[in-house]
DRENDO-1510 file (C-alpha; in Angstrom, 1 decimal, always signed):
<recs>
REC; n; res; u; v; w
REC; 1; UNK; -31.0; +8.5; +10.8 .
REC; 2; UNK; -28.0; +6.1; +9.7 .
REC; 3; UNK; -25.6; +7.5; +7.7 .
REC; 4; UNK; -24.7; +5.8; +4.6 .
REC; 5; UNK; -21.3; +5.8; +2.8 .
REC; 6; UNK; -20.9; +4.4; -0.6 .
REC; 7; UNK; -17.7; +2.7; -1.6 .
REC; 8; UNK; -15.9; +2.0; -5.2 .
REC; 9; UNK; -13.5; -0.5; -5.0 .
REC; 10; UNK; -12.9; -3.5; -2.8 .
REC; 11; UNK; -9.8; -3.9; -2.2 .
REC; 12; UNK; -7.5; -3.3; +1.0 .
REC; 13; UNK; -8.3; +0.7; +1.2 .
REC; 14; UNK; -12.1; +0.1; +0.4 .
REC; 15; UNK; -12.2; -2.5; +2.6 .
REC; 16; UNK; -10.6; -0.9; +5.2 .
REC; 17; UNK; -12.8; +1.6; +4.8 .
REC; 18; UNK; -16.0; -0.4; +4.8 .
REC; 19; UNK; -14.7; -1.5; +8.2 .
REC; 20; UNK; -14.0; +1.7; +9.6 .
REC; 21; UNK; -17.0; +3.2; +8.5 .
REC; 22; UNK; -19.3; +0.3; +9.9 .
REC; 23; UNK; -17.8; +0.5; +13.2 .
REC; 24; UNK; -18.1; +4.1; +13.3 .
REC; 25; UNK; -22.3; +3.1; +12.7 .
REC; 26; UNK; -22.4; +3.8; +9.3 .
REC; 27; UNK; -24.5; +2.4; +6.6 .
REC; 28; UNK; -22.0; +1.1; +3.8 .
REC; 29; UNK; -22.9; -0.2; +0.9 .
REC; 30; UNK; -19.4; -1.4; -1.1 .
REC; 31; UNK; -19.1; -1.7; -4.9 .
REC; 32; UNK; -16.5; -3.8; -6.5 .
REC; 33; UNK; -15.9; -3.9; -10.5 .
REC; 34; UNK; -14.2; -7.3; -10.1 .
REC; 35; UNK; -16.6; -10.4; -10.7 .
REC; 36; UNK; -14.8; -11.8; -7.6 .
REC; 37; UNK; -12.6; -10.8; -4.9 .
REC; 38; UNK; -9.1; -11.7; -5.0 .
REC; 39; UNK; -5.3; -10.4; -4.6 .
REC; 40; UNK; -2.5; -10.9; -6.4 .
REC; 41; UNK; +0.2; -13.3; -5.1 .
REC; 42; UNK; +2.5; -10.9; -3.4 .
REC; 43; UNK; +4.4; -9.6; -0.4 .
REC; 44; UNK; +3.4; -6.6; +1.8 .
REC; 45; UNK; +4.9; -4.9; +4.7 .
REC; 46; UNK; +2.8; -3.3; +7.6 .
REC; 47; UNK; +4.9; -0.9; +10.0 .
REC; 48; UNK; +3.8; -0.7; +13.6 .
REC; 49; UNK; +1.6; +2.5; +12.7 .
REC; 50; UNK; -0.5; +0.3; +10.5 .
REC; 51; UNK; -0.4; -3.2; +12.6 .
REC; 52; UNK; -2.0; -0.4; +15.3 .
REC; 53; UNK; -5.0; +0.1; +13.5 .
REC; 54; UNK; -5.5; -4.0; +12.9 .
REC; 55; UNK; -5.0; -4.5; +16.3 .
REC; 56; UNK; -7.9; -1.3; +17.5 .
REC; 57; UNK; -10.1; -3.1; +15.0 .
REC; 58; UNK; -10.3; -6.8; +16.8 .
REC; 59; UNK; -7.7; -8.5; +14.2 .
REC; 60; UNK; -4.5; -8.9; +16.5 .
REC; 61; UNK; -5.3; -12.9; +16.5 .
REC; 62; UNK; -6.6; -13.4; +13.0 .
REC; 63; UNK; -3.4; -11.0; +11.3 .
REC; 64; UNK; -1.2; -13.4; +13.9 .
REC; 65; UNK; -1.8; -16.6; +12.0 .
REC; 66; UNK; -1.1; -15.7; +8.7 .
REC; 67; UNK; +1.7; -13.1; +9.4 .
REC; 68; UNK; +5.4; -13.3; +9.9 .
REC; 69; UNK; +7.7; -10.9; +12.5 .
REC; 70; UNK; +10.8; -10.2; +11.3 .
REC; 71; UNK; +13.4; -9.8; +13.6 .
REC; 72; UNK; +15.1; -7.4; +11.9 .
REC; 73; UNK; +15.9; -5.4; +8.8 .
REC; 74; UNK; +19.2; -5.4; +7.3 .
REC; 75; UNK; +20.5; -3.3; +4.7 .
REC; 76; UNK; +23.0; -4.2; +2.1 .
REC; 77; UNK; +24.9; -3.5; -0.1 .
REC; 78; UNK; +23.7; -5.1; -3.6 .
REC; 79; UNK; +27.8; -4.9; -5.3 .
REC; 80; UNK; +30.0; -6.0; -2.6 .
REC; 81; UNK; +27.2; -7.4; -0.6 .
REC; 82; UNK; +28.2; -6.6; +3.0 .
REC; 83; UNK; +25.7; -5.1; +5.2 .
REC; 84; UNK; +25.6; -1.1; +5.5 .
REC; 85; UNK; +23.2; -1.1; +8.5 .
REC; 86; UNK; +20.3; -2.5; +10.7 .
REC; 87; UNK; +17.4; -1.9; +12.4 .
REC; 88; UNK; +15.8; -4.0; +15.3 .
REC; 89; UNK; +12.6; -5.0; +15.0 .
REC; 90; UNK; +10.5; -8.0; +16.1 .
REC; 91; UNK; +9.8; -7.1; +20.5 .
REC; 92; UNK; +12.2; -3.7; +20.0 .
REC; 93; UNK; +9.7; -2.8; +17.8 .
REC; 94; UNK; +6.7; -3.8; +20.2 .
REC; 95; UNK; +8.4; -2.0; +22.9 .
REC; 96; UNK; +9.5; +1.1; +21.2 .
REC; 97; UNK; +5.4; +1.8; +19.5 .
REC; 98; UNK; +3.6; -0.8; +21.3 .
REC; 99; UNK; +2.4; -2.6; +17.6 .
REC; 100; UNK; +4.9; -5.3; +15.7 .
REC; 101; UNK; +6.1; -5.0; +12.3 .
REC; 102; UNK; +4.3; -7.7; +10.1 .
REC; 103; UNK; +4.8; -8.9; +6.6 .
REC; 104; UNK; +2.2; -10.4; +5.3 .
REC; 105; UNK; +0.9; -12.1; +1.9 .
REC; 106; UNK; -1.4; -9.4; +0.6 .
REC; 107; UNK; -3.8; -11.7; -0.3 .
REC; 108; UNK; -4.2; -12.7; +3.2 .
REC; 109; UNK; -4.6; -9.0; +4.8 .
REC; 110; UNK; -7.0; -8.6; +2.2 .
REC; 111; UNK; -9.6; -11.7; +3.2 .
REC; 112; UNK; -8.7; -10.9; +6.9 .
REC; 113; UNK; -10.0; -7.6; +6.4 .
REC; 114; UNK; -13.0; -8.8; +4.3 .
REC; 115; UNK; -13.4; -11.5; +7.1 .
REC; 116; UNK; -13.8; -8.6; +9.5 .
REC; 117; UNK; -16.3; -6.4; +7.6 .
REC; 118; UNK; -18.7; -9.4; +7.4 .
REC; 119; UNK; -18.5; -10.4; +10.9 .
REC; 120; UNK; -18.5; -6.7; +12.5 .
REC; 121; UNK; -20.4; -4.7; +9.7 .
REC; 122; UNK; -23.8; -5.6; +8.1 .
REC; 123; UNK; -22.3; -4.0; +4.9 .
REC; 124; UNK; -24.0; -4.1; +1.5 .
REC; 125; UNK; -21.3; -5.8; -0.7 .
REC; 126; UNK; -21.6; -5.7; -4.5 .
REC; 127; UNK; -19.5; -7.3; -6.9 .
REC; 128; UNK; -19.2; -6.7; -10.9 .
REC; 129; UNK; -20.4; -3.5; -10.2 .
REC; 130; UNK; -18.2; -0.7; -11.7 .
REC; 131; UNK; -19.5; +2.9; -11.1 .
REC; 132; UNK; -19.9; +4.6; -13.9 .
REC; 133; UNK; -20.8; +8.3; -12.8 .
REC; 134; UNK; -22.6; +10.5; -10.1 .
REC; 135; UNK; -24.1; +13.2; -9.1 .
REC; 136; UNK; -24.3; +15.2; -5.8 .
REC; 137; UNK; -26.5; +17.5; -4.3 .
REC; 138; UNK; -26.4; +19.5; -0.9 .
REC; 139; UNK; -28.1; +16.5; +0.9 .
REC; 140; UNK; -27.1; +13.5; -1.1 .
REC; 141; UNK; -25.0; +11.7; -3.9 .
REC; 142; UNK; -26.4; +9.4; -6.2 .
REC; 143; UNK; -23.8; +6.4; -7.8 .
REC; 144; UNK; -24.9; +5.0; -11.5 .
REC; 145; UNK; -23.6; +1.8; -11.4 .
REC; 146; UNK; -22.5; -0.9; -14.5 .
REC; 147; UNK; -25.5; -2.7; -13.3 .
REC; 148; UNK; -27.6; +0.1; -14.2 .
REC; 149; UNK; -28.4; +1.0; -10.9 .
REC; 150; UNK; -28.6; +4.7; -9.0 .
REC; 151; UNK; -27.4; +4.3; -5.7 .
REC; 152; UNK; -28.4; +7.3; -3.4 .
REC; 153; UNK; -26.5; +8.2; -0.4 .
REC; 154; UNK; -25.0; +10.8; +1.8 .
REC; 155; UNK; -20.8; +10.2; +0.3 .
REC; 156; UNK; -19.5; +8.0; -2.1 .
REC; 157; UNK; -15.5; +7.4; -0.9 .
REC; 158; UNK; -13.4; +6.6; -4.2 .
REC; 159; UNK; -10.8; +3.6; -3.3 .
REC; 160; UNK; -10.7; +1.7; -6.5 .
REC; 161; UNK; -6.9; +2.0; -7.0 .
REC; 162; UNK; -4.3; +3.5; -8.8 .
REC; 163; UNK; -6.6; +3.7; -11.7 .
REC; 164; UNK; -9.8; +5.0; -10.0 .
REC; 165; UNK; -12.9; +5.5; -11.8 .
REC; 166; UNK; -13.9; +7.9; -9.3 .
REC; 167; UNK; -10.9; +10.0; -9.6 .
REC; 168; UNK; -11.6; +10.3; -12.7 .
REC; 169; UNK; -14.8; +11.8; -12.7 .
REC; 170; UNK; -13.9; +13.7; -9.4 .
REC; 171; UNK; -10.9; +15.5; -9.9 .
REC; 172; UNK; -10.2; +15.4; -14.1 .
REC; 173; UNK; -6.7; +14.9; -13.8 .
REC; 174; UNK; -5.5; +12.8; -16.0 .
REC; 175; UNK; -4.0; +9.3; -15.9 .
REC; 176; UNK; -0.8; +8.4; -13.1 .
REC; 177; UNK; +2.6; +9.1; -14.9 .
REC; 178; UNK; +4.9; +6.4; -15.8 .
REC; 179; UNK; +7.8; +6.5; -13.5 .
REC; 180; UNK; +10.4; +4.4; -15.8 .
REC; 181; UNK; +10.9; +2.4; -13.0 .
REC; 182; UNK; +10.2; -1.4; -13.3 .
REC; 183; UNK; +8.8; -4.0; -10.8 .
REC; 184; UNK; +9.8; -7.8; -10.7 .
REC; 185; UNK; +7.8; -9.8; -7.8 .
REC; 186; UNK; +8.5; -13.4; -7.2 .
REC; 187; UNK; +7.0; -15.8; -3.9 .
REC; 188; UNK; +8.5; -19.3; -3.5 .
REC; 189; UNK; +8.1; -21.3; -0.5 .
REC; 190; UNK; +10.9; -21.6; +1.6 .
REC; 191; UNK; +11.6; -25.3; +1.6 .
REC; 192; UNK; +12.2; -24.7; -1.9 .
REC; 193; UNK; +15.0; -22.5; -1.7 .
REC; 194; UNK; +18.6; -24.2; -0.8 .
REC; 195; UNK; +19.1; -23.7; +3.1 .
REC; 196; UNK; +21.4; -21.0; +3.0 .
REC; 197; UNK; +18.7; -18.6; +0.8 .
REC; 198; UNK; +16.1; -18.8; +3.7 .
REC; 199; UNK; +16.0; -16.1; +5.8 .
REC; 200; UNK; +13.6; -14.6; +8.3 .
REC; 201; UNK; +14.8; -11.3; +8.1 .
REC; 202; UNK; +14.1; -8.2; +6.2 .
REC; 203; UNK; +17.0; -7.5; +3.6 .
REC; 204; UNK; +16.9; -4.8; +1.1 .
REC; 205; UNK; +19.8; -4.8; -1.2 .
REC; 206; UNK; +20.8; -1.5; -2.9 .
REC; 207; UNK; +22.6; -1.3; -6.1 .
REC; 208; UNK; +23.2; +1.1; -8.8 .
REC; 209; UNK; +19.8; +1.7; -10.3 .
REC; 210; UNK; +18.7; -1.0; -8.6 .
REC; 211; UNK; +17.3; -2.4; -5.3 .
REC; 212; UNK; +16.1; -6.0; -3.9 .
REC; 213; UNK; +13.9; -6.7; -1.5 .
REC; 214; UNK; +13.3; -9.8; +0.3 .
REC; 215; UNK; +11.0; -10.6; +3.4 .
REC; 216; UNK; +8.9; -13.7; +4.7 .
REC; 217; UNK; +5.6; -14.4; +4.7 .
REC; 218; UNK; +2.4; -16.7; +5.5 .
REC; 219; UNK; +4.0; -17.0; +8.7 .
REC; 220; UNK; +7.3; -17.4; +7.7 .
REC; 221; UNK; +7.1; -20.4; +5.2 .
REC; 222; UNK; +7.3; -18.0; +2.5 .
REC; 223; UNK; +10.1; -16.0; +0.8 .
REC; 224; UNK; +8.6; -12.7; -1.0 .
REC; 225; UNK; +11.2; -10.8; -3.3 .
REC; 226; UNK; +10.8; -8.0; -5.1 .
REC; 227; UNK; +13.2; -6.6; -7.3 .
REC; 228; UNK; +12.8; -2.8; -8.9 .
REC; 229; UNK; +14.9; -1.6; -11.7 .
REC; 230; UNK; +15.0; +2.1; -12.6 .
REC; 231; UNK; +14.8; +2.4; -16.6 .
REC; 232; UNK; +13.8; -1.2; -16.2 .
REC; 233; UNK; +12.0; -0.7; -19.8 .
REC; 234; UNK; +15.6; -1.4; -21.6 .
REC; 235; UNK; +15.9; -4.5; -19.9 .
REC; 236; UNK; +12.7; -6.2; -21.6 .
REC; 237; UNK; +12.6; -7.9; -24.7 .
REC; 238; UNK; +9.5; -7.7; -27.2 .
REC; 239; UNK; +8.0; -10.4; -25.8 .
REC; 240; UNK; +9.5; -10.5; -22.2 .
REC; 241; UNK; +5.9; -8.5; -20.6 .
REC; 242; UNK; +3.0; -10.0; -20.8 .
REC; 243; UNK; -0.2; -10.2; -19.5 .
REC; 244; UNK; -2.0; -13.4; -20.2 .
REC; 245; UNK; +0.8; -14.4; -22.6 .
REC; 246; UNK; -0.3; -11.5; -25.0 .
REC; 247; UNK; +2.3; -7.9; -24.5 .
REC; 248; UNK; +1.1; -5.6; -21.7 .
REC; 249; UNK; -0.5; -2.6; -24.3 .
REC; 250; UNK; +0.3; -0.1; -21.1 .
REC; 251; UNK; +1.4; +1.0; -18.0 .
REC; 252; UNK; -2.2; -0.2; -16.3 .
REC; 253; UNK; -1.0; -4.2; -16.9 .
REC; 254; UNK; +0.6; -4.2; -13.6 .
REC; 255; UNK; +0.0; -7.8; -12.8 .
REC; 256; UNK; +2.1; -9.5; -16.3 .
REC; 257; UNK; +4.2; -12.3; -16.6 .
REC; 258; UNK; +7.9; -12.1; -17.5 .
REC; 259; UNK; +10.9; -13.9; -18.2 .
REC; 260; UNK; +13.3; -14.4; -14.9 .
REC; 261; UNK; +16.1; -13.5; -17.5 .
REC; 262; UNK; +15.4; -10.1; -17.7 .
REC; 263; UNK; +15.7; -9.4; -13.9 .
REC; 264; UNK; +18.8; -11.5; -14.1 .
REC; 265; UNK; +20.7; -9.7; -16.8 .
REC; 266; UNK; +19.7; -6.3; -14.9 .
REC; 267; UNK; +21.7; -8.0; -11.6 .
REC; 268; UNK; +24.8; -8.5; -13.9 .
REC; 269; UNK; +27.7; -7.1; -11.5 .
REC; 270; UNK; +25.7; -7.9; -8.2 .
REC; 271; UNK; +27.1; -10.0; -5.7 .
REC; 272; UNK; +26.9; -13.7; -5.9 .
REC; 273; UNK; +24.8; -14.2; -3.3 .
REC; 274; UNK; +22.4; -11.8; -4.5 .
REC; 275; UNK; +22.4; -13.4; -7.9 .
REC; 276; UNK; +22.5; -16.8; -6.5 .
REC; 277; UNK; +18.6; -16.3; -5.0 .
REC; 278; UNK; +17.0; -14.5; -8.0 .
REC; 279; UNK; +18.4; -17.6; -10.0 .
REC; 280; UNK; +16.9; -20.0; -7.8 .
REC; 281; UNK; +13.3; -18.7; -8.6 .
REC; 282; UNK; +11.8; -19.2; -12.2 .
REC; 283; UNK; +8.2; -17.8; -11.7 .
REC; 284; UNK; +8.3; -13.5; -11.6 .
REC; 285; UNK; +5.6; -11.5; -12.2 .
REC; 286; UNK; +6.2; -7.5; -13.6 .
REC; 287; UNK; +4.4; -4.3; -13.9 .
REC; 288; UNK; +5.7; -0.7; -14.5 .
REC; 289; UNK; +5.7; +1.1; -11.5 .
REC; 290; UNK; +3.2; +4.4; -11.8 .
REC; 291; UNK; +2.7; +7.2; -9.0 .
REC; 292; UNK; +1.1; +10.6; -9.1 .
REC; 293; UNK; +2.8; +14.1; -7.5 .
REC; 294; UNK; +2.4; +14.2; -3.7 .
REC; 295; UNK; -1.2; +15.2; -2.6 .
REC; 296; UNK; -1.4; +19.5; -3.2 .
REC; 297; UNK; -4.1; +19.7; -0.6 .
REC; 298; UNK; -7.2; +19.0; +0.9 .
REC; 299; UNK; -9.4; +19.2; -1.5 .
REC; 300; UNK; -7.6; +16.5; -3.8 .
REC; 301; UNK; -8.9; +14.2; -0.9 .
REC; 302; UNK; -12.7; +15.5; -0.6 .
REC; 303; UNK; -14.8; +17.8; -2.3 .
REC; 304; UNK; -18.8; +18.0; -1.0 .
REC; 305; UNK; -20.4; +14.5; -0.8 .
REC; 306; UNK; -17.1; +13.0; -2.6 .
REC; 307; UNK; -13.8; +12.0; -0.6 .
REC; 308; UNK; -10.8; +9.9; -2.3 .
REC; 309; UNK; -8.6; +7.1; +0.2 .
REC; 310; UNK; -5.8; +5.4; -1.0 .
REC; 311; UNK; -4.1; +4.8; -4.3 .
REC; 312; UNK; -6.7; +6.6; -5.3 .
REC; 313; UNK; -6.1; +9.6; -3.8 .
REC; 314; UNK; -2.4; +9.3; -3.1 .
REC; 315; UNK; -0.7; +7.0; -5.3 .
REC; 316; UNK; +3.3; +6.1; -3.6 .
REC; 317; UNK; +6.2; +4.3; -4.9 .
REC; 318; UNK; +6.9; +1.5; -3.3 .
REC; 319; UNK; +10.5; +2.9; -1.5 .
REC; 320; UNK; +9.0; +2.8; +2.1 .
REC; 321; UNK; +6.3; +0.2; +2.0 .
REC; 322; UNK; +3.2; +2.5; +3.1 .
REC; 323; UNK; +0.8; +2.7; +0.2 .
REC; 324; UNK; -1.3; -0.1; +1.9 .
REC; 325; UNK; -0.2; +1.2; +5.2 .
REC; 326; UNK; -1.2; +4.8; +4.2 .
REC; 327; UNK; -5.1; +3.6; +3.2 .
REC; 328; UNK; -5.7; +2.2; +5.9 .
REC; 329; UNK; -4.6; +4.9; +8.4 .
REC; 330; UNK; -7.1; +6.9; +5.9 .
REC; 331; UNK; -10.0; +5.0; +6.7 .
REC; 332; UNK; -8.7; +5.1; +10.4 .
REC; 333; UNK; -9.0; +8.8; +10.3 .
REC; 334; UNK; -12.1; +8.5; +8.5 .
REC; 335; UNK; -13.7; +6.4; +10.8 .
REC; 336; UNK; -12.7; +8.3; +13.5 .
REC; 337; UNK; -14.2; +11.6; +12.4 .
REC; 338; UNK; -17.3; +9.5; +11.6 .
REC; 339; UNK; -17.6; +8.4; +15.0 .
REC; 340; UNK; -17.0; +12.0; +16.8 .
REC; 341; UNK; -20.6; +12.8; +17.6 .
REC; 342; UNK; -22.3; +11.6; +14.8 .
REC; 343; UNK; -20.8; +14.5; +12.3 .
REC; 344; UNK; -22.9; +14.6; +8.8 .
REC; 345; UNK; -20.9; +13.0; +6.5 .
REC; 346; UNK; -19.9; +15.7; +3.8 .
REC; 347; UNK; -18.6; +17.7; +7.5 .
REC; 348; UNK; -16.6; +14.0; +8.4 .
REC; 349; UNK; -15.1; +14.1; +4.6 .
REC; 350; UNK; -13.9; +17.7; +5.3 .
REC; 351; UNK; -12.2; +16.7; +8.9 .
REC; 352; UNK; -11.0; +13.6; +7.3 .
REC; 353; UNK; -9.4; +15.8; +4.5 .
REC; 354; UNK; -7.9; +18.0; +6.2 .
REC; 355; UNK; -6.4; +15.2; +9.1 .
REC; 356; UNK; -4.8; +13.1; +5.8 .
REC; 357; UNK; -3.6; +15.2; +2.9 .
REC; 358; UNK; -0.2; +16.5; +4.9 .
REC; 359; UNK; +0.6; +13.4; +6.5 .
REC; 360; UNK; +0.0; +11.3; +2.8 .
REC; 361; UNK; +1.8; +14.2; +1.1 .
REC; 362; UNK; +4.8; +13.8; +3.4 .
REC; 363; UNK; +5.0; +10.0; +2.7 .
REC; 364; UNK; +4.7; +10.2; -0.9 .
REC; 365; UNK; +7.7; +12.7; -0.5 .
REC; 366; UNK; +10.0; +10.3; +1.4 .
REC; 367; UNK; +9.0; +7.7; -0.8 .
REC; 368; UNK; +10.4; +9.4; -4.2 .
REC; 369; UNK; +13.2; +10.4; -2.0 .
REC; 370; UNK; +14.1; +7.0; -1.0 .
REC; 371; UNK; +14.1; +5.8; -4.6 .
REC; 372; UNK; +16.7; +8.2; -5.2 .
REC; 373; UNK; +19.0; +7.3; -2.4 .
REC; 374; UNK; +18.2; +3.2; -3.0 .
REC; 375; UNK; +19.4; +3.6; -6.7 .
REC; 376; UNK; +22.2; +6.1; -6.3 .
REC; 377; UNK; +25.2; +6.2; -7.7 .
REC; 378; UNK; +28.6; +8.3; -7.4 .
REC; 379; UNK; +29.4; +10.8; -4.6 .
REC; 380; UNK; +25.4; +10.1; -3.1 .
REC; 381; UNK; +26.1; +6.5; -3.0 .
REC; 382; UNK; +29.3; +6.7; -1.0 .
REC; 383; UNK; +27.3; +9.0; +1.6 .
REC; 384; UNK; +24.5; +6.8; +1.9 .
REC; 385; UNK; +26.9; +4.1; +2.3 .
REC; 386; UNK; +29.0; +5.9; +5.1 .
REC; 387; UNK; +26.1; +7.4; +6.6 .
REC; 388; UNK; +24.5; +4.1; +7.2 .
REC; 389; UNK; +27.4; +2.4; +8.5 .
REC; 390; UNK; +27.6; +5.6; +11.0 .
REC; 391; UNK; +24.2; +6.3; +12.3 .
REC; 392; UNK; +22.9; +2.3; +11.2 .
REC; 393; UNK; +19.2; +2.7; +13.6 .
REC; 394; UNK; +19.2; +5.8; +14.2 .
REC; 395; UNK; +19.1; +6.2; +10.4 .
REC; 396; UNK; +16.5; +3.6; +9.6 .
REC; 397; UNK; +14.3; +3.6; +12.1 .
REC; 398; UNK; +11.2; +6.1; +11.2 .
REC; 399; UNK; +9.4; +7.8; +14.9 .
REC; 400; UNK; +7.4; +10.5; +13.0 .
REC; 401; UNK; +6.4; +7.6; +10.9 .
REC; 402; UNK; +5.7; +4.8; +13.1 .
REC; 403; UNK; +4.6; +6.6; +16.5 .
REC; 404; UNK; +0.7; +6.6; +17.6 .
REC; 405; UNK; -1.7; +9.8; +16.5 .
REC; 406; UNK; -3.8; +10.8; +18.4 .
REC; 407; UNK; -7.1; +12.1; +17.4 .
REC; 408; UNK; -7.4; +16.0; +18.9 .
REC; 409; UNK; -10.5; +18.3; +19.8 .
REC; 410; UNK; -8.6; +20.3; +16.4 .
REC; 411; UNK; -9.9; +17.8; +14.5 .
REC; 412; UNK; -13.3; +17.0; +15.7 .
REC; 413; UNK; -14.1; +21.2; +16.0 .
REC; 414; UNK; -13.1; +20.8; +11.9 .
REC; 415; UNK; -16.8; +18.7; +11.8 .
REC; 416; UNK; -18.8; +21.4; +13.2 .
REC; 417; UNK; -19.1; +19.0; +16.5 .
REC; 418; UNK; -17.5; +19.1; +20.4 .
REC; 419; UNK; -15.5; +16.4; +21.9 .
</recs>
């Protein structure tokens, strides 16, 4: 019989999932609480671990036409604006993990990857459908739905974001915490920028409790920058974050408009021609930046009939551009313990468990850690600093990061099957 995964949540994890799980010859039946499926406006960055997967699912052509290839990344430094460091990327990148670094509009990877599950998948696809419980027995889970359905089948797979419904009835755990760190987000085309504020390249700027973030996209006609200010919340004025022009009540409004003046007086003492692009774009969008602690083990990730993938599951902060990148090596994994010889499904949410919750725990880790070192100040400043002008690629460039994985006989035994 055809195993059937439900999903909550349609956005890049669930759909990555859906995919996964249909190619692996799954039943999948995906619920979305949105009335309609869209992204916000914004940049994302895929590593050559990530662009991997893409590639293994069929999508090296479509992800080619929207996405742009920077050549490189280039480090500097956000004061005295001289650069600290650099890493090749672009065919060094091909050649050293045999994938490309990609930056992409996120709302493009997400309707390439919904493209993908309705032209390789016959997935059931529901939208303005929020689950609202479930239950699970030894043989099956049933999903009640805000439709007022019951949905039965053999794992329901929370990926409905930082905020998950799922989570919440899964592992009781409370809410994500408020990191006091504060996201600005801005996309302008390029032609709209004076020539000299183009770029094609990577550049993160790093500043004293501060970091900038700039990087092309939609196949390079677009600029995406992305400013994150730690304490950002003292920068705001009463009516500076909003969300439909009303003040965000909390840390969930993470799509609000803002004033360009706050991220502007937070820059006061930066270099001019750091200041000199944020001033040249009006439109910013803001949202507090949230995470949870690094995943404690596996059974935060799956318990019985019930697995979590994602922000769901492993909420990140944003300081090495993998919480997209991490979701969908999860439903990777996933889909590979699905397909190794036909595993029940509760037995493939145990492998899949066990595989992720290190590796996500680990990037969560670095992640925290690099907010540190981006935002430092003092005696951990200078070393940064000196350390990147020293080591420069050798520093930045991430093997145990970006390198394939192999799936092992380890991990398919974990099922219950042979390879």
């Amino acid at each position: 019989m055809v195993r059937k995964v439900l999903i909550a949540g349609g956005g890049i994890g669930g759909l990555a999932a859906a995919l996964a799980c249909g190619r692996a010859g799954c039943g999948v039946t995906l619920m979305e609480r949105a009335v309609a499926f869209g992204e916000a406006g914004v940049g994302i960055q895929l590593g050559p671990n990530v662009t991997r997967v893409l590639s293994a699912w069929g999508l090296s052509e479509a992800m080619e036409a929207v996405a742009a290839y920077p050549p490189c990344l280039e480090v500097r430094d956000a004061v005295a604006g001289r650069e600290l460091g650099r890493l090749r990327l672009g065919e060094t990148a091909r050649m050293r993990y045999g994938a490309a670094y990609a930056t992409l509009h996120r709302a493009d990877l997400h309707q390439l990857l919904l493209d993908a599950v309705r032209q390789q998948t016959a997935a059931q696809i529901l939208v303005g459908c929020a689950v609202t419980g479930f239950t699970q027995s030894a043989h099956t889970v049933t999903v009640h739905t805000s439709h007022g359905q019951s949905i039965d089948g053999d794992g329901l797979l929370g990926a409905d974001g930082l905020w998950s419904a799922v989570r919440a009835l899964f592992l009781r755990d409370g809410p994500p915490r408020a990191t006091g760190h504060l996201a600005y987000r801005a996309l302008v085309r390029q032609t709209a920028l004076p020539a000299q504020l183009r770029s094609l390249h990577i550049t993160a700027w790093l500043g004293p409790d501060l970091h900038v973030v700039q990087y092309p996209v939609r196949a390079g006609e677009w600029l995406n920058v992305v400013g994150i200010v730690h304490d950002g919340a003292k920068h705001l004025k009463d009516d500076a974050f909003k969300v439909d022009g009303r003040p965000a009540p909390d840390a969930s409004g993470w799509d609000c408009q803002t004033s360009a003046a706050e991220l502007r007086g937070a820059l006061v003492g930066m270099c001019a021609p750091l200041q000199e692009l944020v001033g040249a774009i009006d439109q910013w969008r803001c949202w507090t930046v949230c995470d949870r602690l690094p995943v404690p083990g596996a059974s935060a990730l799956s318990q019985g009939r019930v697995a979590l993938l994602g922000d769901a599951a492993h909420p990140m902060r944003p300081y090495l551009a993998q919480g997209a990148g991490m979701a969908i090596e999860d439903a990777m994994d996933l889909g590979r313990v699905l397909a190794g010889g036909s595993p029940p499904v509760d037995a493939a949410f145990r492998a899949y468990a066990a595989l992720r919750w290190q590796r996500d725990a680990m990037v969560q880790r670095r992640a925290m850690r690099n907010g540190r070192i981006f935002h430092a100040r003092g005696l951990l400043r200078w070393g940064r600093d000196v350390s990147l002008r020293v080591l420069g690629e050798r520093l930045l460039d991430m093997p145990w990061l970006y390198r394939d994985r192999p799936l092992g006989a380890r991990t398919l035994r974990a099922t219950g099957e042979t390879p």
